[in-house]
C-alpha positions in Angstrom: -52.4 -26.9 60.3 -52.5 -29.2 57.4 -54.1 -27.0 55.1 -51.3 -24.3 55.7 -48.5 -26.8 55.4 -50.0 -27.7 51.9 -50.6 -24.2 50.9 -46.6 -23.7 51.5 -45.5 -26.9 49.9 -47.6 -25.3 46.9 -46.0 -22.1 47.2 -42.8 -23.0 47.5 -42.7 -25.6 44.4 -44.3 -22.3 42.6 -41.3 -20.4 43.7 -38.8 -23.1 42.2 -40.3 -23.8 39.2 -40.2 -20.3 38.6 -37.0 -19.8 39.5 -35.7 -22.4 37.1 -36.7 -19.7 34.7 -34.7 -17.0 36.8 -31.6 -19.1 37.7 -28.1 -17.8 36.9 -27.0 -18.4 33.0 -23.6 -19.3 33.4 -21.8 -18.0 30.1 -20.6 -20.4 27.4 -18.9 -19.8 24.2 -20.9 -19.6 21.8 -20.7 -21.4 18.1 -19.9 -17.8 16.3 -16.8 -17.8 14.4 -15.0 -15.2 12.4 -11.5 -14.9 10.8 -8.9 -18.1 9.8 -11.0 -20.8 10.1 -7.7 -23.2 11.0 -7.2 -21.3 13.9 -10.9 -21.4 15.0 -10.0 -25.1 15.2 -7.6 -25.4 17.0 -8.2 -22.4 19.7 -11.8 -24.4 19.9 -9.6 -27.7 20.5 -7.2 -25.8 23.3 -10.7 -24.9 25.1 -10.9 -28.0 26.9 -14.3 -26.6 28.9 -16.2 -23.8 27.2 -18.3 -22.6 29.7 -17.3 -19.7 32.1 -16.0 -18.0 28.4 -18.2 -15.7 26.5 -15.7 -15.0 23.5 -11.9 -15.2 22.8 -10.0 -13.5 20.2 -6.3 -14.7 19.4 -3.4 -14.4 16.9 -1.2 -17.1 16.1 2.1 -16.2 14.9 4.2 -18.9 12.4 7.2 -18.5 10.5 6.2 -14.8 10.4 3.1 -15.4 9.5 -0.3 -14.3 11.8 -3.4 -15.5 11.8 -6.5 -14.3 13.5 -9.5 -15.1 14.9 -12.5 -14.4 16.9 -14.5 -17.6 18.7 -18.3 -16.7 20.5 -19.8 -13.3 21.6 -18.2 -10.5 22.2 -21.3 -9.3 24.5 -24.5 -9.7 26.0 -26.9 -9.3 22.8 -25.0 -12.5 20.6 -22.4 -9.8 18.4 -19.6 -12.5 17.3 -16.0 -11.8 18.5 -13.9 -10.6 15.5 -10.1 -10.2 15.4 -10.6 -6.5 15.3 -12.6 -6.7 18.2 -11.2 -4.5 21.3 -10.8 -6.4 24.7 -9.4 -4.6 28.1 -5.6 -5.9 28.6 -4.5 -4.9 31.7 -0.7 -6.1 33.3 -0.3 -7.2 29.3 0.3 -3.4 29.3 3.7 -3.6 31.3 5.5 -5.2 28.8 4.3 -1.7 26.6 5.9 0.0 29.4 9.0 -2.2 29.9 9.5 -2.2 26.2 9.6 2.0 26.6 12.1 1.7 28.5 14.6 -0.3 26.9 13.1 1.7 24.1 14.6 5.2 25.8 17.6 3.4 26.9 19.0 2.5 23.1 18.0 6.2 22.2 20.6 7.4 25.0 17.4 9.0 26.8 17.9 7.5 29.9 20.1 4.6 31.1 18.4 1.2 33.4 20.6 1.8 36.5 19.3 5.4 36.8 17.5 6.8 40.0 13.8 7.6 39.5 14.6 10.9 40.9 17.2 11.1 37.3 14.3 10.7 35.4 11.6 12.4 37.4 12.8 15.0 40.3 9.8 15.8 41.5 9.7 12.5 43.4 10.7 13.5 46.7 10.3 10.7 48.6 12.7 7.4 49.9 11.8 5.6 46.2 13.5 8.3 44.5 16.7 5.9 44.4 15.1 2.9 43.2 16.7 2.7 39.7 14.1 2.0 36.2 15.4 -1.1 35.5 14.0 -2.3 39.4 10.8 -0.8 38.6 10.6 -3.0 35.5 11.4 -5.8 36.7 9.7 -5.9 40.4 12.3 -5.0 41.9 12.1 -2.1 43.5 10.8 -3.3 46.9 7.3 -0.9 46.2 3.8 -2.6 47.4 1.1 -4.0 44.6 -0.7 -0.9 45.0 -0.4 2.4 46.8 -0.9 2.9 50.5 -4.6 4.6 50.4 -5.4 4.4 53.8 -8.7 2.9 55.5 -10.5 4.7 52.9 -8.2 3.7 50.1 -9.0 -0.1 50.5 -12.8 0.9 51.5 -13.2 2.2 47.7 -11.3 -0.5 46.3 -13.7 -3.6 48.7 -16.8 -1.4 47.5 -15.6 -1.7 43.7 -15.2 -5.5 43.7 -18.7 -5.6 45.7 -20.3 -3.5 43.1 -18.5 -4.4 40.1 -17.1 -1.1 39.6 -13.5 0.7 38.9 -11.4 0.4 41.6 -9.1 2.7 40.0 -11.1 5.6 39.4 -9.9 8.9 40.2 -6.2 8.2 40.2 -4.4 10.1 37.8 -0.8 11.0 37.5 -0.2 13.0 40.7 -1.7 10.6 42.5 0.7 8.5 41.4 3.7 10.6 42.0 2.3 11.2 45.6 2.3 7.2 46.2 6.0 7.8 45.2 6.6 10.2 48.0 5.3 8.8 50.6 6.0 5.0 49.9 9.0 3.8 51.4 10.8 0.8 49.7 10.9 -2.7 51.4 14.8 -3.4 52.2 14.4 -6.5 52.4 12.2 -7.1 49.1 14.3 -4.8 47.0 16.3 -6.8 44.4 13.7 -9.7 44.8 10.9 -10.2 42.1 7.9 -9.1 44.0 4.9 -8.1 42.0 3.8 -4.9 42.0 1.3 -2.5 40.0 2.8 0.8 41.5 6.2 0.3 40.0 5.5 0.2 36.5 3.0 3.0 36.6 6.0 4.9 38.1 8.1 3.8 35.2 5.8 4.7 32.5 4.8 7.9 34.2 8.6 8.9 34.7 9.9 8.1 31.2 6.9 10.1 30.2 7.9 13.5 32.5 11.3 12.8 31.0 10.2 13.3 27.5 7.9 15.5 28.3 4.6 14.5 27.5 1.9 12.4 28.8 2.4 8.6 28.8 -0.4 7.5 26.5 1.4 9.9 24.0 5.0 8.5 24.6 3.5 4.9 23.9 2.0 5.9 20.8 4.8 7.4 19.4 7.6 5.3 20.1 6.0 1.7 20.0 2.2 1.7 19.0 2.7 3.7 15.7 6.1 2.4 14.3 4.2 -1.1 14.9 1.2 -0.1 13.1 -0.8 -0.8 16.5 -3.3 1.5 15.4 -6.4 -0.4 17.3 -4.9 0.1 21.2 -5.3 3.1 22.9 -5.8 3.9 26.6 -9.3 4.9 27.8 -8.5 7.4 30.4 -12.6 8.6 30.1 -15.7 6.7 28.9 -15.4 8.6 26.1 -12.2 7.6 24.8 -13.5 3.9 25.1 -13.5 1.8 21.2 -16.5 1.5 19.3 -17.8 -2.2 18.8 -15.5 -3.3 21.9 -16.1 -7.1 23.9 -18.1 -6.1 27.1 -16.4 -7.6 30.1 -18.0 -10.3 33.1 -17.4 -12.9 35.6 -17.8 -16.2 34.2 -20.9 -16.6 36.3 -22.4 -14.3 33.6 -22.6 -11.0 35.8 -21.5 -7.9 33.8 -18.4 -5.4 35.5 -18.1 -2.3 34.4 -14.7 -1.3 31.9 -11.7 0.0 34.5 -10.3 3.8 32.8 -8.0 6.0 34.2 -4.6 7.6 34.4 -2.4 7.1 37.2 -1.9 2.9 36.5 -2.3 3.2 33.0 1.3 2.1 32.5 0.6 -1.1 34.7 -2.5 -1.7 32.7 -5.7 0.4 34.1 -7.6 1.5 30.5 -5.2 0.4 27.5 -7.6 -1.3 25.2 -6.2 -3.6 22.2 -7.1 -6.5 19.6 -5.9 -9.9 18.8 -4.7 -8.5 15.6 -2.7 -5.5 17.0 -0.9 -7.7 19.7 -0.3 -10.0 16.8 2.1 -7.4 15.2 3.7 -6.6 18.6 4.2 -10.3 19.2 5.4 -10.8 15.5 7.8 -7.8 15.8 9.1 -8.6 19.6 9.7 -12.1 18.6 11.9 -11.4 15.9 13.6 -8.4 17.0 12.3 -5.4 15.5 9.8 -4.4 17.7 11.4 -1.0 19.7 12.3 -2.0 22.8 12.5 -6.0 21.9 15.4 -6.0 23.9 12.9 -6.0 27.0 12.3 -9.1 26.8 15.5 -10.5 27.3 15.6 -12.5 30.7 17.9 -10.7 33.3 16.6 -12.1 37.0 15.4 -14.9 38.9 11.9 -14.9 40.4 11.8 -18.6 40.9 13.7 -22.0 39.8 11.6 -21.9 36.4 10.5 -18.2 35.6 13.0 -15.1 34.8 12.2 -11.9 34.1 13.2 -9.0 31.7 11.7 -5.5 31.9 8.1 -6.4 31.8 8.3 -9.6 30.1 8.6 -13.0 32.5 10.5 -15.9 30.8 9.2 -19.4 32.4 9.7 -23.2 31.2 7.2 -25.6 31.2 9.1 -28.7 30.8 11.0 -28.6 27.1 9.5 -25.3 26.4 10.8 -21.9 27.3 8.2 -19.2 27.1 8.3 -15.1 27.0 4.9 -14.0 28.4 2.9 -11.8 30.1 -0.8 -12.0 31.3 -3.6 -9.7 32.2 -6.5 -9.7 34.5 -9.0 -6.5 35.0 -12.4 -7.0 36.2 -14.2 -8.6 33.5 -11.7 -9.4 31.0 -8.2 -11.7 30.8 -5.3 -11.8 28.3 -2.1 -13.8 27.3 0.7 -13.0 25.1 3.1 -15.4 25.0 6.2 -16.8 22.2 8.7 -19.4 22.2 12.2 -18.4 20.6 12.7 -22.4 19.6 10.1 -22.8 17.5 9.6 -19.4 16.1 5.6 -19.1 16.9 3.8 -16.8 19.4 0.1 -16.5 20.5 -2.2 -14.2 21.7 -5.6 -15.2 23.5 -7.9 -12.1 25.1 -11.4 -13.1 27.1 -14.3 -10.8 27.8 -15.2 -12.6 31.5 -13.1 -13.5 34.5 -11.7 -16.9 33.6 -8.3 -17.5 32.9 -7.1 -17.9 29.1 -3.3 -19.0 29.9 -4.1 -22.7 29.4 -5.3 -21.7 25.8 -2.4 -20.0 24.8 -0.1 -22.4 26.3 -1.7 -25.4 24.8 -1.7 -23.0 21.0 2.4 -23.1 21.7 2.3 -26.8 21.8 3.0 -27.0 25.5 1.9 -30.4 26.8 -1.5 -31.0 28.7 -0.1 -31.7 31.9 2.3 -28.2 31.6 -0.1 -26.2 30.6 -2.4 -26.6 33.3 -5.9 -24.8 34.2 -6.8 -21.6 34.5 -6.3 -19.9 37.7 -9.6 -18.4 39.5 -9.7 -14.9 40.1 -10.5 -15.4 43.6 -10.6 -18.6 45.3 -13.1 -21.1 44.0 -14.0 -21.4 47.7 -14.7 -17.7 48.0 -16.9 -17.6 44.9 -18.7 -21.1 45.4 -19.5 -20.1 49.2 -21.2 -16.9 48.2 -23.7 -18.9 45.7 -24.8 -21.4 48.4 -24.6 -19.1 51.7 -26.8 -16.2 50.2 -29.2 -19.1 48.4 -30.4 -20.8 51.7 -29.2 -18.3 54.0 -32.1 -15.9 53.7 -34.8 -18.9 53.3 -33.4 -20.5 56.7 -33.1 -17.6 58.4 -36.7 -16.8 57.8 -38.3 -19.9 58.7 -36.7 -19.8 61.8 -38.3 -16.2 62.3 -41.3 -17.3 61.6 -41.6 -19.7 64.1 -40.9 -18.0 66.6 -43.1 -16.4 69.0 -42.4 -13.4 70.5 -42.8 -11.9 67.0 -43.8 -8.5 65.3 -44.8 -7.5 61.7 -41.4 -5.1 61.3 -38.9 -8.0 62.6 -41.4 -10.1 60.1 -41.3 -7.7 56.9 -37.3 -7.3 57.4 -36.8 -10.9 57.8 -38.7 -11.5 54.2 -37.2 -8.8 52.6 -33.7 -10.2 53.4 -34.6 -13.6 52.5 -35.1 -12.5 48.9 -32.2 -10.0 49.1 -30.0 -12.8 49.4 -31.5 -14.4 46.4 -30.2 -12.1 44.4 -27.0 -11.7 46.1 -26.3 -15.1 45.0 -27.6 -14.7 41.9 -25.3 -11.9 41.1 -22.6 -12.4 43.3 -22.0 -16.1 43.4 -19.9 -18.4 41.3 -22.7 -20.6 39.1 -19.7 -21.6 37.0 -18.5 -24.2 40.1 -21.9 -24.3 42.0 -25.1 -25.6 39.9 -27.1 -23.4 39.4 -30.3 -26.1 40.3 -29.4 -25.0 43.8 -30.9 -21.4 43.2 -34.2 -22.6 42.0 -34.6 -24.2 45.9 -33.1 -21.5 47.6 -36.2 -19.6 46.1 -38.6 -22.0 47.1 -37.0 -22.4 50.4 -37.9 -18.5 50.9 -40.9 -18.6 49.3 -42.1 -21.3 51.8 -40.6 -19.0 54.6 -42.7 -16.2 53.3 -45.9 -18.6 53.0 -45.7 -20.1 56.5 -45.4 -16.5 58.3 -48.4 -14.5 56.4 -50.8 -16.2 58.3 -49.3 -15.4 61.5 -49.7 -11.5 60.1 -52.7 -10.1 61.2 -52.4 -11.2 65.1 -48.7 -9.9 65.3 -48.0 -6.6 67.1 -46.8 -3.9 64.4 -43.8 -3.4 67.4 -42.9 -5.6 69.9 -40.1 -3.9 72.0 -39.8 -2.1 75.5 -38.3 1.1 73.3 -40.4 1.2 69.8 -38.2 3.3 68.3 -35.2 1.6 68.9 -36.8 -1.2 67.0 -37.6 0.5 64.3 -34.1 2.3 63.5 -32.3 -1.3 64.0 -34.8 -2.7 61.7 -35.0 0.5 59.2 -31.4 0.2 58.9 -31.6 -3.6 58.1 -33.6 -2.7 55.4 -32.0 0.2 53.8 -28.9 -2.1 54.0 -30.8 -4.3 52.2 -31.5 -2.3 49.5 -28.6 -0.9 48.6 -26.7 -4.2 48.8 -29.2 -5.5 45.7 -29.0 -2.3 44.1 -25.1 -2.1 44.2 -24.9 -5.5 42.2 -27.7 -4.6 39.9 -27.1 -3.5 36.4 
């Protein structure tokens, strides 16, 4: 007895001292630097805590002047961030699309009070009255997303399980179908209420209006009179940009890039530099931007924020800010400006942790009104998943392996599942709030598990059951579920 509780006291400081060299990395940013050195300062000085950030690129915009820079790595392998550097930009992209609109409304194209149906009859459905100007501005009554169904939000659970696109196969009918059957909200409509399907029925309307596809519209009445020559809209792999930031949670887990067509006008593959959104910032800021009138503040969301089409006006404290944000899996983005003072910012992040704060705190907006950066999901959520699926597994098989009415398949499942959850946690939990010392013993806990049931081995039955086979499929299927829970967070 004493000889095999040594032998796992041995085995399980093995386990942790080799999972030290396992553990999580949490990401940091990193010392690289490139562009206005000033502006390296001072973005460096408005990180107050650089770890959960990989690399940041932003533009700061002064009496007309911008400035760039790029601040850590812009991937995995160490390649510095530069200004020129292509980040995912997601909702930034509604104020693209808001901006078209007031854009087609000074050309006489369309008018803001229109119906959809005005602008694109082959809506059939109860939203074809919603007028453009609602869909800009939230308004429209229309849910975040479209109705999909049970198998709608299945894809879209898997693809924040897996790290994959939610978004994938919708294109523009799609869209246009969530149109017809989605049935405006009475008593949201003419309330700001957030939503991803309105805008990507704007953009997708003023598009069939002029004829072409939206990605074309943009470029040709906002991208390319602004010399926004870097942002495009990934609708494939393919169209992706060369030398672009890789995206990731802050825990230091890669996502894959989110492409397609149907939200493109809400912000599903538009891709876009510090530098670019420097120009648009520039131009919107002083009034020559087409469509700068879309930032002009119409409704109330709230006692402090307003919003335009696209654009959300909110103070914090003596400051009054024009803004919009942008969140996709791996990657989050800011533009904001201040018409007092003349300057506007832009801060874009290759992993899942907020970068308002920085760009508030680059607009001189006091410490205490700028705040901290909002989690993607609740810290809870994220700090739960690291130390349930560390010790979970580890427990769970000690407790099997003391028991005893026991068989070698119950055994094998039990100690396959104990390191499955190992690298759940690795993978899936939030190392940027849990310390990550508490992996290391979550290994050791399992490897002692492991170690206290092999010498039990070779006197258990292979099946212990009154029906064998039932047995077997429960614990065959405990195992395949296994498997492909590791290999969906694998990369």
């Amino acid at each position: 007895m004493r000889r095999t509780t040594a032998t796992t006291i041995v085995v399980a400081l093995a386990a942790g001292l080799t999972g030290i060299a396992l553990m999580p990395r949490v990401t940091r940013l990193s010392a690289h630097a490139t562009g206005d050195a000033d502006l390296v300062a001072a973005a460096r000085a408005a990180v107050r805590d650089p770890s959960g950030h990989r690399g940041l690129a932003v533009a700061l915009v002064e009496n007309g002047r911008i400035r760039t820079a790029g601040l850590g790595d812009r991937d995995l392998t160490g390649g510095p961030v530069e200004p020129g550097t292509s980040f995912e930009i997601g909702s930034v992209t509604k104020v693209l699309t808001g901006m078209l609109l007031a854009d087609q409304a000074a050309a006489g194209v369309v008018h803001p009070d229109d119906p959809l149906v005005a602008t694109w009859p082959t809506v059939t459905g109860p939203a074809r009255d919603v007028t453009l100007a609602e869909l800009a501005s939230h308004r429209a009554g229309l849910p975040r997303l479209a109705p999909g169904g049970i198998l709608g939000w299945a894809r879209i659970l898997w693809s924040n399980f897996s790290g994959g696109n939610p978004y994938a196969g919708q294109d523009t009918d799609a869209t246009r179908s969530a149109a017809d059957r989605v049935t405006p909200d009475d008593d949201k409509r003419g309330e700001v209420h957030y939503s991803n399907l309105g805008p990507s029925v704007l953009g997708h309307a003023l598009a069939a209006k002029a004829g072409v596809a939206y990605a074309d519209l943009l470029r040709a009445r906002l991208l390319q009179p602004l010399g926004m020559n870097a942002t495009v809209i990934a609708t494939r792999a393919d169209d992706l940009p060369t030398g672009r930031a890789e995206g990731g949670r802050a825990a230091g887990r890669p996502l894959d890039t989110w492409s397609g067509v149907g939200y493109a006008p809400a912000g599903v593959g538009p891709w876009s530099t510090a530098e670019d959104l420097g120009r648009l910032a520039a131009a919107t800021l002083a009034g020559t931007a087409p469509g700068a009138d879309a930032a002009t503040a119409r409704f109330r969301r709230d006692a402090d924020t307003r919003i335009g089409y696209g654009w959300f006006t909110t103070r914090h404290g003596n400051h009054e800010v024009v803004w919009h944000n942008g969140a996709t899996g791996g990657f989050r983005s800011y533009v904001g400006f201040e018409r007092a003072t003349g300057r506007a910012v832009v801060v874009l992040g290759n992993t899942d942790r907020g970068v308002e704060p920085i760009g508030l705190r680059l607009l001189g907006v006091p410490e205490q009104e700028a705040g901290e950066a909002a989690a993607a999901t609740s810290v809870w959520i994220g700090a739960g998943l690291a130390v349930a699926f560390t010790f979970l597994g580890g427990l769970s098989l000690l407790g099997t392996a003391r028991r005893r009415e026991l068989d070698r398949v119950t055994l094998a499942a039990a100690v396959v599942w104990a390191f499955a959850y190992l690298g759940l946690a690795h993978r899936m939990g939030d190392w940027s709030v849990v310390p990550v010392w508490l992996w290391p013993l979550g290994a050791g806990l399992s490897a002692a598990g492991a170690a206290l049931a092999m010498p039990r081995w070779s006197a258990l039955p292979v099946v212990d059951a009154l029906v064998p086979w039932r047995r077997l499929l429960s614990v065959g299927s405990s195992l395949l579920a296994a498997v492909l829970a590791v290999a969906a967070v694998s990369d």
